[in-house]
Structure formats: structure tokens, C-alpha cells
C-alpha positions as CSV (number, residue, x, y, z in Angstrom):
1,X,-8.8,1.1,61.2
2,X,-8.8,1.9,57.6
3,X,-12.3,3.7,58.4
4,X,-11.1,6.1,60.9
5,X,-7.9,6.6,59.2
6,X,-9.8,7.7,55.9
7,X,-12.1,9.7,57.6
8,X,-9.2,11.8,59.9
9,X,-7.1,12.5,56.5
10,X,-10.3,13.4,54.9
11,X,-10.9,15.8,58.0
12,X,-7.4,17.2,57.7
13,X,-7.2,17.3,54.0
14,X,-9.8,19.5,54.2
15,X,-8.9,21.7,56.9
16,X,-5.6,22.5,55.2
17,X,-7.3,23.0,51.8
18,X,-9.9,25.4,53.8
19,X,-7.3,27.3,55.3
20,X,-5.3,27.7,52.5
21,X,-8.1,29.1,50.1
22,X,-9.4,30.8,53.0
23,X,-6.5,32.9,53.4
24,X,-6.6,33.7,49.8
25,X,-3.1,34.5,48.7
26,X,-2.7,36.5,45.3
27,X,-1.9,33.5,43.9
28,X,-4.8,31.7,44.5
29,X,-7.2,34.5,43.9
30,X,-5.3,34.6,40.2
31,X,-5.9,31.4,40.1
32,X,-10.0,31.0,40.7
33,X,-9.9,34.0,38.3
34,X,-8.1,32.3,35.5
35,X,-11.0,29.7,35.8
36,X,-13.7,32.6,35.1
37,X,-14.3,32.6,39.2
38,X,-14.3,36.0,40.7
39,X,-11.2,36.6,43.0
40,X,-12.9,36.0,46.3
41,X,-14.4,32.7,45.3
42,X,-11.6,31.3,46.9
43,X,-12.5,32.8,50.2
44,X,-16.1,30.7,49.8
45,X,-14.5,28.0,48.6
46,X,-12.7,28.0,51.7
47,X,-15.1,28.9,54.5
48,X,-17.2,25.2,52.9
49,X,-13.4,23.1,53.2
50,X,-13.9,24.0,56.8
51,X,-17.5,23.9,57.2
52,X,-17.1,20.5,55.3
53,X,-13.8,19.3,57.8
54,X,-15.7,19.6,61.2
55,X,-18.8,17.9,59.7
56,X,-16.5,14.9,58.7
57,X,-14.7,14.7,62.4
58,X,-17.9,14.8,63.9
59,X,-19.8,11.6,63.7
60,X,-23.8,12.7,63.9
61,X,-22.9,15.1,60.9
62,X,-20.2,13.1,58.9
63,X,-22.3,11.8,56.0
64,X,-23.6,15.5,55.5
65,X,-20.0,16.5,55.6
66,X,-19.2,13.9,53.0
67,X,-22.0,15.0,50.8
68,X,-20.4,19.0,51.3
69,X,-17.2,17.7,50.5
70,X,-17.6,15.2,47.6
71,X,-19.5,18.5,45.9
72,X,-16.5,20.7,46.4
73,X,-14.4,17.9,44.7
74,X,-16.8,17.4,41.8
75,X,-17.0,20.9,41.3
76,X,-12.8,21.4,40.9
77,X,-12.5,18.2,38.9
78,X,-14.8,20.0,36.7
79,X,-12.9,23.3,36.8
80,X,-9.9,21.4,36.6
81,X,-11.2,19.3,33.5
82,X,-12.5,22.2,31.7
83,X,-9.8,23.8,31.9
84,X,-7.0,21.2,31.0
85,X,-5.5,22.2,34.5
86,X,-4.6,18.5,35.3
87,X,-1.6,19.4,38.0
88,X,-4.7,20.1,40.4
89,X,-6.3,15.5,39.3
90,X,-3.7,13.7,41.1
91,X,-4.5,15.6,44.8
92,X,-8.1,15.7,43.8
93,X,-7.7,12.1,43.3
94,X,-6.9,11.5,46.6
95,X,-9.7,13.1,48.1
96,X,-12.1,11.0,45.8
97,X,-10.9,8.2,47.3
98,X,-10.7,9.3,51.0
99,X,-14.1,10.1,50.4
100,X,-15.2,6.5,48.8
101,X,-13.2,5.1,51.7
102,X,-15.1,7.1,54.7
103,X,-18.4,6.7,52.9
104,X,-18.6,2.9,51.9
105,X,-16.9,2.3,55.5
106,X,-19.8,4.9,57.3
């Protein structure tokens, strides 16, 4: 139970991350530019939350979709580290553990 539950909120974490960064607000474009990322890094960012989501919900490419997302999440802990942005640990967090759950339970 605990296994399918990670891997659906992983799934949908990432689909609602993707979207968001996809659509690329002002905001968020300020934002990956404030972390020396040009303003349509978000956009990429994005399009691989969502690449990353239907790899995860599909079972014969889960664990490449883990290995997609854990990247994307070690990649913004760094930004967020090396920038002293820690607002943006706690949710990253979460998906650090979703994706310990859904891979130790894979």
C-alpha cells in the first residue's frame, strides 16, 4: 500500500511541479534567473517534471523515471543550498522521500 501510494504522489508531485515551471510565470522565470539560470530554464525544467511523472506511473519505465526525477531534486537542493534559498528544502524534502519510498519498495 505504502508502495503505490509513494509512487502515485511522486507521479503527481511531479506533474504539478512540471506544469507549474512549465507554464513559466514571471515569477518563476525571476526566480531561475536569481539562481544564475537563464529565464527559460524553467520551461526545461518543466518539460523533464513531466517527462519524469509518466515514467514514474508507468511501471516498465518507473525506475528510469526515478533516476530523471531524483536528478531534478539533487540538482534544486543544490541550487537551493547554494543559494541559502531554504523555503524551497522542506517540499524538496518530501520528494526525497517519495522517491526513497518508491525506489526501496520497486
Amino acid at each position: 500500500m505504502m508502495h503505490a501510494l509513494s509512487i502515485w504522489l511522486l507521479a503527481a508531485g511531479f506533474f504539478g511541479a512540471g506544469l507549474f515551471n512549465a507554464i513559466s510565470t514571471s515569477a518563476t522565470q525571476s526566480d531561475f534567473a536569481r539562481w544564475g539560470y537563464p529565464r527559460w530554464w524553467g520551461i526545461l525544467t518543466g518539460g523533464l517534471e513531466l517527462i519524469s511523472a509518466v515514467l514514474i506511473a508507468i511501471p516498465a519505465s518507473r525506475v528510469v523515471g526515478l533516476v530523471l526525477g531524483a536528478a531534478i531534486i539533487a540538482a534544486a537542493v543544490l541550487t537551493a543550498l547554494r543559494h541559502s534559498d531554504f523555503s524551497h528544502l522542506v517540499p524538496l524534502g518530501v520528494f526525497v522521500v517519495l522517491i526513497a519510498l518508491a525506489a526501496t519498495s520497486s
